[in-house]
TIGU-637289 format. One record per residue: residue in three letters; x negated, y negated, z of N, C-alpha, C, CB in turn. Coordinates in nm, 2 decimals. Glycine has a CB too. Example, Ala and Ser with C-alpha at 12.3 -4.5 7.8 and 13.67 -1.06 7.14 Angstrom:
# TIGU-637289
[dolo 'ala',[-1.32,0.57,0.78],[-1.23,0.45,0.78],[-1.32,0.33,0.78],[-1.13,0.45,0.90]];
[dolo 'ser',[-1.28,0.22,0.71],[-1.37,0.11,0.71],[-1.29,0.00,0.79],[-1.41,0.06,0.57]];
This chain:
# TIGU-637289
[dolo 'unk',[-11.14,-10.51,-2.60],[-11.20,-10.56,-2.48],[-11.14,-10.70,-2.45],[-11.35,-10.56,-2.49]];
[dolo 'unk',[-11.13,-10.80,-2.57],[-11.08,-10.93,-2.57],[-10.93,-10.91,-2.52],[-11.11,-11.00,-2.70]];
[dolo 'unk',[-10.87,-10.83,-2.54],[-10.72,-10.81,-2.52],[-10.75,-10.82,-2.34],[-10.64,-10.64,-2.60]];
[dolo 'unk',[-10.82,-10.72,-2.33],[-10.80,-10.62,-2.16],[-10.83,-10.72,-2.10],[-10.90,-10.49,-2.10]];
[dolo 'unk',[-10.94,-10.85,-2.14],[-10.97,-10.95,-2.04],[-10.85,-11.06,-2.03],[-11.11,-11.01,-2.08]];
[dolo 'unk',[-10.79,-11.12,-2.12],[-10.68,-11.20,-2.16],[-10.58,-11.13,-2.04],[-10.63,-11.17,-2.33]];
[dolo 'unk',[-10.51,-11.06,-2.09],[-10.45,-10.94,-1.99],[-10.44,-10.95,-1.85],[-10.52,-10.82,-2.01]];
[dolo 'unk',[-10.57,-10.94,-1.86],[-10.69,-10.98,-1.70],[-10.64,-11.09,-1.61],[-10.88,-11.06,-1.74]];
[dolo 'unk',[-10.67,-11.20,-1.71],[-10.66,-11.27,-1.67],[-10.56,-11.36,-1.63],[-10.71,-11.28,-1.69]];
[dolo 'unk',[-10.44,-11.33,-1.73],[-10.31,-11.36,-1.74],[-10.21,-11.29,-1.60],[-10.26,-11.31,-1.89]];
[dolo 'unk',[-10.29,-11.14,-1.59],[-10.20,-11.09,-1.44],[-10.24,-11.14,-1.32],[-10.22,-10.94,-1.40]];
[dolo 'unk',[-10.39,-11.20,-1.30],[-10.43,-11.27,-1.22],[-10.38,-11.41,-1.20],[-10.53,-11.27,-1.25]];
[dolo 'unk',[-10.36,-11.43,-1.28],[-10.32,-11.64,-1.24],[-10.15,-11.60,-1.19],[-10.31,-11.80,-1.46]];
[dolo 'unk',[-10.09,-11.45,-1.25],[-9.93,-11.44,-1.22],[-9.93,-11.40,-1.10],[-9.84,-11.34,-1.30]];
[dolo 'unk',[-9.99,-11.31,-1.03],[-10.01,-11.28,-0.88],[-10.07,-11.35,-0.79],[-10.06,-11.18,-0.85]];
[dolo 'unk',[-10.15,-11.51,-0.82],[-10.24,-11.55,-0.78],[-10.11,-11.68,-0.74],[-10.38,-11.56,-0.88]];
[dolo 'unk',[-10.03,-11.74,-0.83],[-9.90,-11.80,-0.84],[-9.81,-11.79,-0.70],[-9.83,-11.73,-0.98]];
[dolo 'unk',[-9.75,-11.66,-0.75],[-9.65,-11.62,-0.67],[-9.73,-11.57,-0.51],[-9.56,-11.49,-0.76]];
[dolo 'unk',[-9.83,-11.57,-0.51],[-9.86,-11.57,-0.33],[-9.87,-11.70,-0.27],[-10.02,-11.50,-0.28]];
[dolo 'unk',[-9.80,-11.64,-0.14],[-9.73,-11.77,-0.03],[-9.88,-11.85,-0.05],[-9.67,-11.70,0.18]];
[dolo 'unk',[-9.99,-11.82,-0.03],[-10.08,-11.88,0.01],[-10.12,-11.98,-0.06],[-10.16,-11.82,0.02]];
[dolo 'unk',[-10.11,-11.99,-0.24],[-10.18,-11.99,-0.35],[-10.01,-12.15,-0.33],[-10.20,-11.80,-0.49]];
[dolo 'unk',[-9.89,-12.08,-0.29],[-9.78,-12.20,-0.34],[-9.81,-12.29,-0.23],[-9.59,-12.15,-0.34]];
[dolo 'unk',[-9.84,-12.26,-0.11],[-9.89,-12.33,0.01],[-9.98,-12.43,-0.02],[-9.94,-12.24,0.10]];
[dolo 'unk',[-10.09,-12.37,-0.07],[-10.21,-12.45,-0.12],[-10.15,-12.60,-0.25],[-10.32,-12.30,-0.20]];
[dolo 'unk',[-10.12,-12.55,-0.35],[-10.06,-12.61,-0.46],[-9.98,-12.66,-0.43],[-10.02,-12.55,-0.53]];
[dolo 'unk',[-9.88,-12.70,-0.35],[-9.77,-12.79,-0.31],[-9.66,-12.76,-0.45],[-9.85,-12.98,-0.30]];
[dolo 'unk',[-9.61,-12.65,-0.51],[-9.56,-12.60,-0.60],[-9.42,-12.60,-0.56],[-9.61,-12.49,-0.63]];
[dolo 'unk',[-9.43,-12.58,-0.44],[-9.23,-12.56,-0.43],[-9.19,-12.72,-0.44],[-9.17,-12.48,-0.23]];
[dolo 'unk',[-9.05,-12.74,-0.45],[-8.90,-12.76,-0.46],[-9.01,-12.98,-0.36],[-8.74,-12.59,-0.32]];
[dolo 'unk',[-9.01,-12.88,-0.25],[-9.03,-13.01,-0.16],[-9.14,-13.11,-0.19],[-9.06,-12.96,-0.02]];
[dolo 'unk',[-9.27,-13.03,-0.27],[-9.41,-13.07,-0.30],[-9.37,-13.16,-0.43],[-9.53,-12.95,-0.33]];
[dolo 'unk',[-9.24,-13.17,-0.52],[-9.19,-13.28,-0.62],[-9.21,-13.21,-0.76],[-9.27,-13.44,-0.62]];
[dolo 'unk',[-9.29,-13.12,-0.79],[-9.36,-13.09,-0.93],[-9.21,-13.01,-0.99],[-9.53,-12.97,-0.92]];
[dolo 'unk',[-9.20,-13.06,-1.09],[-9.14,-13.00,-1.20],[-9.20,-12.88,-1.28],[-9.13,-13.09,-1.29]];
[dolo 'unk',[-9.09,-12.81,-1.31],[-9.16,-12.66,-1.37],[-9.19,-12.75,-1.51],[-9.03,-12.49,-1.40]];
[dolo 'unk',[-9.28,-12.67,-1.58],[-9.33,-12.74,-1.73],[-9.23,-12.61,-1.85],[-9.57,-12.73,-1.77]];
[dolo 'unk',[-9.20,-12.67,-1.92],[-9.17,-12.55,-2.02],[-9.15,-12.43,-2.09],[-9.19,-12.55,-2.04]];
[dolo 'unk',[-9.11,-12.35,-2.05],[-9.16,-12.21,-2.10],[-9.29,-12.18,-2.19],[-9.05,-12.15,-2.19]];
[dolo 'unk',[-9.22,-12.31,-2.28],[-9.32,-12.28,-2.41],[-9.47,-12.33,-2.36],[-9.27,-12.39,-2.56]];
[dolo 'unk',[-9.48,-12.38,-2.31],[-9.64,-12.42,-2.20],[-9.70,-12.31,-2.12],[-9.60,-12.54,-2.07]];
[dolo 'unk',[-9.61,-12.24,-2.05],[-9.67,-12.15,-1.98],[-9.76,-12.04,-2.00],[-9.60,-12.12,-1.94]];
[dolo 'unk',[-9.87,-11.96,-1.98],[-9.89,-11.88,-2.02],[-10.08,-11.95,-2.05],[-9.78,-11.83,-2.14]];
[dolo 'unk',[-10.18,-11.83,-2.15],[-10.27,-11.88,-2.12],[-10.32,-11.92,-2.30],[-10.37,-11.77,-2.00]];
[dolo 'unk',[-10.41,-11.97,-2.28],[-10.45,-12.09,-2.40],[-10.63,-12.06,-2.41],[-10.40,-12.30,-2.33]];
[dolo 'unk',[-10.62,-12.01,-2.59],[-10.76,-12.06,-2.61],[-10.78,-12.19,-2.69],[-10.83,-11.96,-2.68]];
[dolo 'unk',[-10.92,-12.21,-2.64],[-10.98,-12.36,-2.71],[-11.00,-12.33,-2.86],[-11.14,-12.42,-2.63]];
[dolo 'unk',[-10.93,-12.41,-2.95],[-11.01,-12.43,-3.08],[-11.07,-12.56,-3.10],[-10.92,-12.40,-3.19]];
[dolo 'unk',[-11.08,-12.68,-3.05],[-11.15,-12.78,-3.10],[-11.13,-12.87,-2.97],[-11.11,-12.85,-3.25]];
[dolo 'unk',[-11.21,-12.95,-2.95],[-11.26,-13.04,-2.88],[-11.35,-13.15,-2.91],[-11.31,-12.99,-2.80]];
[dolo 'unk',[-11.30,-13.25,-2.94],[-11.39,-13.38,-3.04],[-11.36,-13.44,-2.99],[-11.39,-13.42,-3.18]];
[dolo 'unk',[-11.44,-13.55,-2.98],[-11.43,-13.70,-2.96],[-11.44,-13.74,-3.12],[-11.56,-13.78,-2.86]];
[dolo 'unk',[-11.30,-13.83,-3.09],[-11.31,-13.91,-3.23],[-11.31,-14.05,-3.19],[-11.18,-13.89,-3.33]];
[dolo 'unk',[-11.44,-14.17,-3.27],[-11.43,-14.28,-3.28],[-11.34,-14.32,-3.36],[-11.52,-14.33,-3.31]];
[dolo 'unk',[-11.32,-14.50,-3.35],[-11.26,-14.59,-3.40],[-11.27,-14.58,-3.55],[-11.30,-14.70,-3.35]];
[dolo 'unk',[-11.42,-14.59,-3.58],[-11.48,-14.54,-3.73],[-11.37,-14.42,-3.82],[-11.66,-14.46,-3.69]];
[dolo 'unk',[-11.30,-14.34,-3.72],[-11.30,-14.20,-3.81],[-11.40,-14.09,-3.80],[-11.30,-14.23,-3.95]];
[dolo 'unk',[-11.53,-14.10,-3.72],[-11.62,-14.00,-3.72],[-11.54,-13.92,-3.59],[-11.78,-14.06,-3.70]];
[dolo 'unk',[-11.62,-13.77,-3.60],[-11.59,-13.68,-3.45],[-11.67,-13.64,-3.41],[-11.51,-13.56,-3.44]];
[dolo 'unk',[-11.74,-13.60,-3.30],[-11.80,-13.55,-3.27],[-11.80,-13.41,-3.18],[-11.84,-13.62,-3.25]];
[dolo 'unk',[-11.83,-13.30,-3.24],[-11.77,-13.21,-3.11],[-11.86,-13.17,-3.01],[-11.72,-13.07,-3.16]];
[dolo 'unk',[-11.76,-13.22,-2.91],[-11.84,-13.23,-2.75],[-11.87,-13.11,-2.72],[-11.77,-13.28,-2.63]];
[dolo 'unk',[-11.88,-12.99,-2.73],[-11.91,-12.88,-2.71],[-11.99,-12.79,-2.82],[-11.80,-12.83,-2.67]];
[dolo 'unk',[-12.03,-12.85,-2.89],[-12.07,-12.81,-3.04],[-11.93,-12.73,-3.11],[-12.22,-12.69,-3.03]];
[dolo 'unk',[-12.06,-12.66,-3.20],[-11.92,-12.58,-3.29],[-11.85,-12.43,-3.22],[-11.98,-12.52,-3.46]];
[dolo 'unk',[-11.74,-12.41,-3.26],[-11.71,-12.29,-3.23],[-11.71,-12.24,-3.03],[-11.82,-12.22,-3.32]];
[dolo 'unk',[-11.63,-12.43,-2.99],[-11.66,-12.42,-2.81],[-11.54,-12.32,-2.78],[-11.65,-12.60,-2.70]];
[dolo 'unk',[-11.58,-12.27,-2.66],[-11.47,-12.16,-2.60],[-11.46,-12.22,-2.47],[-11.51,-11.98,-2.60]];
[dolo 'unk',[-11.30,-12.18,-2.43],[-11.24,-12.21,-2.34],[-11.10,-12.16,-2.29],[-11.24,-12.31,-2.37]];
[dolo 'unk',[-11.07,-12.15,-2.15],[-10.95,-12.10,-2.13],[-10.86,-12.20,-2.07],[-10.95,-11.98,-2.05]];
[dolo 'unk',[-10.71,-12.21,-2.10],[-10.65,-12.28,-1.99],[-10.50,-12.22,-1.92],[-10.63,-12.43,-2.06]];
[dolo 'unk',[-10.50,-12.23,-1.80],[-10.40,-12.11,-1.74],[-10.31,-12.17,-1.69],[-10.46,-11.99,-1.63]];
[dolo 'unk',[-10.16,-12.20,-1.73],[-10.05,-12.27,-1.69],[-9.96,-12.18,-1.62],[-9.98,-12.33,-1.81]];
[dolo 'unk',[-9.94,-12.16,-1.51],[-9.82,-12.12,-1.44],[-9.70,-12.18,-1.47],[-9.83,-12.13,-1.31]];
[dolo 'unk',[-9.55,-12.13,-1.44],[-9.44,-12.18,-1.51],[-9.40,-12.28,-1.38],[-9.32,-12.06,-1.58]];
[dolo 'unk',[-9.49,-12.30,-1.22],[-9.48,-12.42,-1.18],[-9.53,-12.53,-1.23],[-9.51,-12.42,-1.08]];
[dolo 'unk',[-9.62,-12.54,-1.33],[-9.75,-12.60,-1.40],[-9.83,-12.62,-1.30],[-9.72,-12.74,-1.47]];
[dolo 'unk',[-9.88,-12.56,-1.23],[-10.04,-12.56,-1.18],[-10.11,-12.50,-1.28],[-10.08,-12.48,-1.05]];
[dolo 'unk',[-10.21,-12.58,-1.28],[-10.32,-12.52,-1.44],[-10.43,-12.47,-1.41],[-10.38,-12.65,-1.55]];
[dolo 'unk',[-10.51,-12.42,-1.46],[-10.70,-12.44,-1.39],[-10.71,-12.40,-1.58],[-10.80,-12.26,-1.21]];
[dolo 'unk',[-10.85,-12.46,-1.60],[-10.87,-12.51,-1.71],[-11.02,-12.51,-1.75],[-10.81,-12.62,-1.71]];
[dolo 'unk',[-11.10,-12.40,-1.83],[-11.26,-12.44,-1.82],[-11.28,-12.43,-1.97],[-11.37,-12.32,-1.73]];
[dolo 'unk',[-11.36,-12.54,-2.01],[-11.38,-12.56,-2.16],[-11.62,-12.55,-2.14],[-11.27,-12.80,-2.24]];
[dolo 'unk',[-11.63,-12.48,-2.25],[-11.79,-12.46,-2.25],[-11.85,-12.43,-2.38],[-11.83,-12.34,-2.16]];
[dolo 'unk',[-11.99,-12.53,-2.45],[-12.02,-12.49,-2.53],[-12.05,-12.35,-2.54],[-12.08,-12.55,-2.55]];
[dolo 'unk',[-12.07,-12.27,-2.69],[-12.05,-12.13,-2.70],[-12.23,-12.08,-2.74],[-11.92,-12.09,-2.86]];
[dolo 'unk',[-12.32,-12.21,-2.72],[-12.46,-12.17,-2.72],[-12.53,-12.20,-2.60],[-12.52,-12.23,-2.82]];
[dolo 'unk',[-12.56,-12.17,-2.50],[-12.60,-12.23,-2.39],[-12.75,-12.20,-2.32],[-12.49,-12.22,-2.31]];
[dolo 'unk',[-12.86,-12.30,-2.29],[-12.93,-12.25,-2.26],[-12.99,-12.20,-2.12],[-12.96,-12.30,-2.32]];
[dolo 'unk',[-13.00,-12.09,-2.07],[-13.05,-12.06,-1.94],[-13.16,-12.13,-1.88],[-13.09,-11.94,-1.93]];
[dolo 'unk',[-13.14,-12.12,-1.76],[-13.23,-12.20,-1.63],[-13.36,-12.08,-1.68],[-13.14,-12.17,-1.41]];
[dolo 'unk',[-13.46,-12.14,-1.66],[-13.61,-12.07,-1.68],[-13.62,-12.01,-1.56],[-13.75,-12.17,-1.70]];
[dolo 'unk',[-13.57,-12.09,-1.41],[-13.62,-11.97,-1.26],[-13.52,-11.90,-1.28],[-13.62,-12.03,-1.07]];
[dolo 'unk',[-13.39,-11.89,-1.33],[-13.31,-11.78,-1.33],[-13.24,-11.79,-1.15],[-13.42,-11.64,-1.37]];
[dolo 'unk',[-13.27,-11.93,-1.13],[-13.19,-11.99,-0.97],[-13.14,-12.12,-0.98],[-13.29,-12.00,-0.82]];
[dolo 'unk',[-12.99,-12.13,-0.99],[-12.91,-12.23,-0.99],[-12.98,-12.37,-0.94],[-12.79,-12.19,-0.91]];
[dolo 'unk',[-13.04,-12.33,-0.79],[-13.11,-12.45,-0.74],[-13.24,-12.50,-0.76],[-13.10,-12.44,-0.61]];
[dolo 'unk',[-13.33,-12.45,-0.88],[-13.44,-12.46,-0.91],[-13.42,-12.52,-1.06],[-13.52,-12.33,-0.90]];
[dolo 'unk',[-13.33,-12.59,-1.07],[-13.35,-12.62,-1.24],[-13.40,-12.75,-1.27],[-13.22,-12.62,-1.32]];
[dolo 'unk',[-13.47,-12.78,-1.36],[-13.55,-12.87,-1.45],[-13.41,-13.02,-1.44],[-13.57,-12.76,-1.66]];
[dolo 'unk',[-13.43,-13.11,-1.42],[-13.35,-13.25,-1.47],[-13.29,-13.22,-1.63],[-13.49,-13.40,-1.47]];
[dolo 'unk',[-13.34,-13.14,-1.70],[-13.29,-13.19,-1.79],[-13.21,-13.00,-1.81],[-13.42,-13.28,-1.89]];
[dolo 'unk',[-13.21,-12.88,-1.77],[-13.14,-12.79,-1.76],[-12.99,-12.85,-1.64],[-13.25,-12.65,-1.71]];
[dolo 'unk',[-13.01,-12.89,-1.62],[-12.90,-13.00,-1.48],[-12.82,-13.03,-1.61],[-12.99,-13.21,-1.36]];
[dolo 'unk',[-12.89,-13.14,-1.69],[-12.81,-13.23,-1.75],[-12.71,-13.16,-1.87],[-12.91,-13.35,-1.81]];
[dolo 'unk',[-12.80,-13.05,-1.92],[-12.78,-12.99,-2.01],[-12.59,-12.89,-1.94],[-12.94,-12.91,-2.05]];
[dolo 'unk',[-12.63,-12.83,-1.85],[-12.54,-12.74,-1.78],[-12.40,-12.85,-1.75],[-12.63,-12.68,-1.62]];
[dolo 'unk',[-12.43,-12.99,-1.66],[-12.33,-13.05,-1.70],[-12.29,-13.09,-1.87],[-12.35,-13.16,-1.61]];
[dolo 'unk',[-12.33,-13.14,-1.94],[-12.27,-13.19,-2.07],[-12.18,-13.03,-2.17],[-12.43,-13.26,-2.17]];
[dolo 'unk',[-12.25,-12.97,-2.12],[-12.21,-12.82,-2.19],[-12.10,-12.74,-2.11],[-12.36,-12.71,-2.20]];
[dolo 'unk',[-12.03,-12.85,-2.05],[-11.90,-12.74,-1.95],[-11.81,-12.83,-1.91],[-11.94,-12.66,-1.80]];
[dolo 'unk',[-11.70,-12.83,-1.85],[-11.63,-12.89,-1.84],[-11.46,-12.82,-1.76],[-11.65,-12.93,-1.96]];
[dolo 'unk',[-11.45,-12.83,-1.65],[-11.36,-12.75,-1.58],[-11.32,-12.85,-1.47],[-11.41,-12.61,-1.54]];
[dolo 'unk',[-11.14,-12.83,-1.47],[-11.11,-12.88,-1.39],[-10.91,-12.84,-1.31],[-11.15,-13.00,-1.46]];
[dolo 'unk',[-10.89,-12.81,-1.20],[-10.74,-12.74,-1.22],[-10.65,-12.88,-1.13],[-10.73,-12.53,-1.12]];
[dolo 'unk',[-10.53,-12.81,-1.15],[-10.45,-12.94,-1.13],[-10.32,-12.93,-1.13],[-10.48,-13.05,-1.22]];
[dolo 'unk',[-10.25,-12.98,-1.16],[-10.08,-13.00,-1.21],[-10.05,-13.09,-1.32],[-9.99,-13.06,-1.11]];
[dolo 'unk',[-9.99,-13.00,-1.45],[-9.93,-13.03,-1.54],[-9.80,-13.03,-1.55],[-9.96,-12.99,-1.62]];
[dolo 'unk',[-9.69,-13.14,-1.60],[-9.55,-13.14,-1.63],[-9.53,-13.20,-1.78],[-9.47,-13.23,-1.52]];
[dolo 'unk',[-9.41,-13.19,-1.77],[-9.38,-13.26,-1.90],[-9.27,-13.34,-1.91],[-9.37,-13.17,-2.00]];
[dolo 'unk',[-9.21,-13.45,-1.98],[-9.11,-13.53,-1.98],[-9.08,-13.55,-2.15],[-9.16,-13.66,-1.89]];
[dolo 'unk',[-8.97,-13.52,-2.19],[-8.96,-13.48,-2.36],[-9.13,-13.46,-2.40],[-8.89,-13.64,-2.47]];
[dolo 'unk',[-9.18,-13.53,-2.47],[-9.32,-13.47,-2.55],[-9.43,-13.58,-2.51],[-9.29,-13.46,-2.75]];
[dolo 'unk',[-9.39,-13.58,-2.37],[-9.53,-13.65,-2.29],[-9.60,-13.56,-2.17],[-9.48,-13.80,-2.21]];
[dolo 'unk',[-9.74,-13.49,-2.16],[-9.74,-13.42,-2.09],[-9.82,-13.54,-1.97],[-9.78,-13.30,-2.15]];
[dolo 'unk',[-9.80,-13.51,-1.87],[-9.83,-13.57,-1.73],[-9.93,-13.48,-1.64],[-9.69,-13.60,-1.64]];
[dolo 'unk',[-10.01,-13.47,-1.68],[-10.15,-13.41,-1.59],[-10.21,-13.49,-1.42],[-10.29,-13.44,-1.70]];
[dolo 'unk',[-10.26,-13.38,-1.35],[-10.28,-13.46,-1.25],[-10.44,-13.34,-1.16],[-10.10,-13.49,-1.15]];
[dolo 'unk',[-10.52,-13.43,-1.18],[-10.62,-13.34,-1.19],[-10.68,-13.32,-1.03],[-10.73,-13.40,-1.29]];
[dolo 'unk',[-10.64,-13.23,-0.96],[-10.69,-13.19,-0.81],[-10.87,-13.19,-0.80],[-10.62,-13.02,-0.77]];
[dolo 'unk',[-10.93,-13.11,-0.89],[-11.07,-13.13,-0.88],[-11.12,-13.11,-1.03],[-11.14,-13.04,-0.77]];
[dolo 'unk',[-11.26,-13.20,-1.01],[-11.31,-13.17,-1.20],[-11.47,-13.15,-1.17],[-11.28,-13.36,-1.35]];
[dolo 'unk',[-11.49,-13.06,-1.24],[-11.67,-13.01,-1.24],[-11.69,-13.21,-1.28],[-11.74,-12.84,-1.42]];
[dolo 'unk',[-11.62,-13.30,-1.39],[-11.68,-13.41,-1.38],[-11.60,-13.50,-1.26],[-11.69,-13.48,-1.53]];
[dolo 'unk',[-11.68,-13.56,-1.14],[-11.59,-13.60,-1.01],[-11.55,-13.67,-1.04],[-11.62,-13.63,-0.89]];
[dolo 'unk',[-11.57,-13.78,-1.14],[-11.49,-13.92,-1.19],[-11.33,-13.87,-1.15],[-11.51,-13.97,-1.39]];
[dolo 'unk',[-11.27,-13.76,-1.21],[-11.21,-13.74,-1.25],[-11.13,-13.65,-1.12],[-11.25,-13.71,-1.36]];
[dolo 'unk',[-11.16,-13.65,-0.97],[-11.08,-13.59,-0.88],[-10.98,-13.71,-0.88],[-11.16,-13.56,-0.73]];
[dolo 'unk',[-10.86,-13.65,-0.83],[-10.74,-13.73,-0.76],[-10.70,-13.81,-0.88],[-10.77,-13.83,-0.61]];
[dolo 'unk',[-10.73,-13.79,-1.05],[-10.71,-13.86,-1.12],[-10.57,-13.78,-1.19],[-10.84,-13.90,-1.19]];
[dolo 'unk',[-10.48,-13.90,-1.26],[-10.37,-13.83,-1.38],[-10.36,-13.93,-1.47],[-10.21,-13.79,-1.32]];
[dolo 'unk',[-10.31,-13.87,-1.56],[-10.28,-13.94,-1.72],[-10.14,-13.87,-1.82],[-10.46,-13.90,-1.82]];
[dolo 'unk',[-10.11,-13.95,-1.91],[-10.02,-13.95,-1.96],[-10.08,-13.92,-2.11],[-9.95,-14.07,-1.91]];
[dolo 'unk',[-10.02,-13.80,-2.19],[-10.06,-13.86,-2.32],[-9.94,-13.79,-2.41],[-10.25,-13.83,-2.37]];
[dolo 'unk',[-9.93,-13.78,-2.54],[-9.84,-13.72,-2.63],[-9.90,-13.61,-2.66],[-9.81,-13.78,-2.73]];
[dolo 'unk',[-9.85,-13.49,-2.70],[-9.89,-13.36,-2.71],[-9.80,-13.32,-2.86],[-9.86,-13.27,-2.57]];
[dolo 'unk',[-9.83,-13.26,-2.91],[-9.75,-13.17,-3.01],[-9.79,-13.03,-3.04],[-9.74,-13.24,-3.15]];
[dolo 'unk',[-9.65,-12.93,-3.06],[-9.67,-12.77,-3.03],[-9.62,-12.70,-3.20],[-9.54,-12.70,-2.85]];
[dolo 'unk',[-9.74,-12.69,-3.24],[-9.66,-12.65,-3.38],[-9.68,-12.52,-3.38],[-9.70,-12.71,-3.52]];
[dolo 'unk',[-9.61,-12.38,-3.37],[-9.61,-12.27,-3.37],[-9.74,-12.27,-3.23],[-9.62,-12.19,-3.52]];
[dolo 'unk',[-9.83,-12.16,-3.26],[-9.90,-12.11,-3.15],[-10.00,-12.24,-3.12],[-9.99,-11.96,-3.18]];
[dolo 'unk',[-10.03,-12.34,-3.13],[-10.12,-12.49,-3.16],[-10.07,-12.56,-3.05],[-10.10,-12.58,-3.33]];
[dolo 'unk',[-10.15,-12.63,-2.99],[-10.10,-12.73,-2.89],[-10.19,-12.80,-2.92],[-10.10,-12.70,-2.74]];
[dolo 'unk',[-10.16,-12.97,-2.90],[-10.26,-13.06,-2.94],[-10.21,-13.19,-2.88],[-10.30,-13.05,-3.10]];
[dolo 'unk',[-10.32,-13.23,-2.79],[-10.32,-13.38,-2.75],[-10.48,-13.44,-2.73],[-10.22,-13.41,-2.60]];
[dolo 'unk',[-10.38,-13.54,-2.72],[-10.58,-13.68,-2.72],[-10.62,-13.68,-2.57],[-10.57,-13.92,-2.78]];
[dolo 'unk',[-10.70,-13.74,-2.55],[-10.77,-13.80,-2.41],[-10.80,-13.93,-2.43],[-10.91,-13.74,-2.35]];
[dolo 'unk',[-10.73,-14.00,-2.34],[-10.75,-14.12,-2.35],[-10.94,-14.21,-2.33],[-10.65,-14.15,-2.25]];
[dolo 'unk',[-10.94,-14.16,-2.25],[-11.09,-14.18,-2.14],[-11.15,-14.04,-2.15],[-11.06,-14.22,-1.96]];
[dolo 'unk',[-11.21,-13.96,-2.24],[-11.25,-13.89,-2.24],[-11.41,-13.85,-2.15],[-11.22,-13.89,-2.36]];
[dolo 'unk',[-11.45,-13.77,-2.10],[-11.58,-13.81,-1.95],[-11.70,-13.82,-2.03],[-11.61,-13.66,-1.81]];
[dolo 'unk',[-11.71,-13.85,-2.19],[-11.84,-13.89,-2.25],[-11.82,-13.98,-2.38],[-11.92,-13.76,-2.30]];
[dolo 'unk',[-11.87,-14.08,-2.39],[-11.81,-14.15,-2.52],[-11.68,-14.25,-2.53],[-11.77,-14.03,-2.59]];
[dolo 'unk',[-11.65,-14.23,-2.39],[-11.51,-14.35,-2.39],[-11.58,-14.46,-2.40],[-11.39,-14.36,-2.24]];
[dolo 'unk',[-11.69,-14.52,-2.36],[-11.74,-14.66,-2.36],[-11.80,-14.74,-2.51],[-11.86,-14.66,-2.25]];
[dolo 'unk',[-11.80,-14.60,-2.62],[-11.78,-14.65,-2.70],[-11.64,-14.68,-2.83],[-11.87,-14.61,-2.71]];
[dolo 'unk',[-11.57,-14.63,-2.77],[-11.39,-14.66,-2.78],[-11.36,-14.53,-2.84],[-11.33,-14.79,-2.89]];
[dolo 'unk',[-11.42,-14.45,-2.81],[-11.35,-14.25,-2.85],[-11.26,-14.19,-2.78],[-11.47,-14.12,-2.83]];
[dolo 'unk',[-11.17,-14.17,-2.80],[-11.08,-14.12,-2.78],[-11.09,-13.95,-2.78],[-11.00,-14.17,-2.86]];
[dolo 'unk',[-11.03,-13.84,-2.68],[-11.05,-13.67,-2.71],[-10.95,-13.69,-2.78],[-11.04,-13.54,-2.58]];
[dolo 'unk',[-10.96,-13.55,-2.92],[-10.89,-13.49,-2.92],[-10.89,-13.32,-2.89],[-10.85,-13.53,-3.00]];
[dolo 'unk',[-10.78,-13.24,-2.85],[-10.79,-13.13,-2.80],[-10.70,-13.03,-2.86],[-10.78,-13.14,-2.68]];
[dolo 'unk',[-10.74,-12.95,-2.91],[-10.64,-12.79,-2.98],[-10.65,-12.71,-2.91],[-10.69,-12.72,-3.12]];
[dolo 'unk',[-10.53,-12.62,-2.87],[-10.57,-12.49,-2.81],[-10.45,-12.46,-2.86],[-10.60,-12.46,-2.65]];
[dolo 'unk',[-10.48,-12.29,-2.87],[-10.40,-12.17,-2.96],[-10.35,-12.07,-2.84],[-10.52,-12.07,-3.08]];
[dolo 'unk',[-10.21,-12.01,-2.83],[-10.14,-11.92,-2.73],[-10.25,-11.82,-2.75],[-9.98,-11.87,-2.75]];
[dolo 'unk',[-10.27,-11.73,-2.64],[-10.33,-11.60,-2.60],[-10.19,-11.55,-2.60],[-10.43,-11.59,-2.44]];
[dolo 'unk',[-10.14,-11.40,-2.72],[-10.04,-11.33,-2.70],[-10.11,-11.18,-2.63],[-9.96,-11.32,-2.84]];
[dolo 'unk',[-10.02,-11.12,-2.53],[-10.06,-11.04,-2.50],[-10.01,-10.94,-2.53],[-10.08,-11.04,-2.42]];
């Protein structure tokens, strides 16, 4: 079943790509400036860790343990990208718009999604975030170092959207989805 959805969802972001509408929207072609990203980038990505690490050496994982996540790279590098803790607790009305201050707070801290454009320049990836479930983060981009050791991708966050004010830095792992 985990295959068929992967699968799923990998034929989806490829037909979703290549329609006029989808390149229209994305500013993807030639004229809109974006560089294709990598081969080796393209394709879709599960989450294995997500921490904030302090200055100290401590981590904390922002999603608890065992967070799941997808991230979907076209070989223009338009991305879309949703990271979520893997325990989560439901709204009591069972209606989005009826929830508790603190099922709000909970729903934001426990998710995290945002799509955009990714490139790369030797082993600096250049992100540029069109919209983020956190808004700090619309019309925002950043620069950081990445390294790809077999199926493993891994880079930091500079300003990570919880914990940067105490000088934590993300770091982020994600593993290729083979299909």
């Amino acid at each position: 079943m985990q295959r068929f959805k992967t699968s799923l969802l990998v034929s989806i972001l490829a037909l979703a790509s290549a329609s006029p509408i989808a390149m229209a929207a994305s500013g993807s072609d030639a004229a809109g400036g974006h560089m294709p990203v990598p081969k080796d980038l393209v394709g879709a990505w599960t989450l294995v860790r997500c921490d904030n690490v302090y200055p100290d050496g401590h981590r904390v994982e922002l999603y608890g343990p065992n967070p799941e996540g997808l991230w979907l790279i076209d070989a223009d590098g338009d991305y879309m990208m949703h990271i979520v803790r893997a325990k989560r607790t439901a709204f009591a009305a069972n209606d989005k718009s009826k929830g508790t201050p603190d099922e709000y707070r909970a729903a934001s801290m426990d998710s995290n999604s945002h799509y955009g454009h990714v490139s790369v320049e030797g082993m600096v990836m250049r992100t540029h975030i069109q919209r983020a479930s956190f808004p700090n983060w619309d019309g925002k981009g950043g620069d950081t170092t990445y390294t790809l050791k077999g199926d493993e991708l891994t880079y930091t966050v500079a300003k990570p959207s919880s914990g940067a004010a105490e000088g934590a830095h993300g770091e982020v792992v994600w593993r290729r989805v083979h299909s």
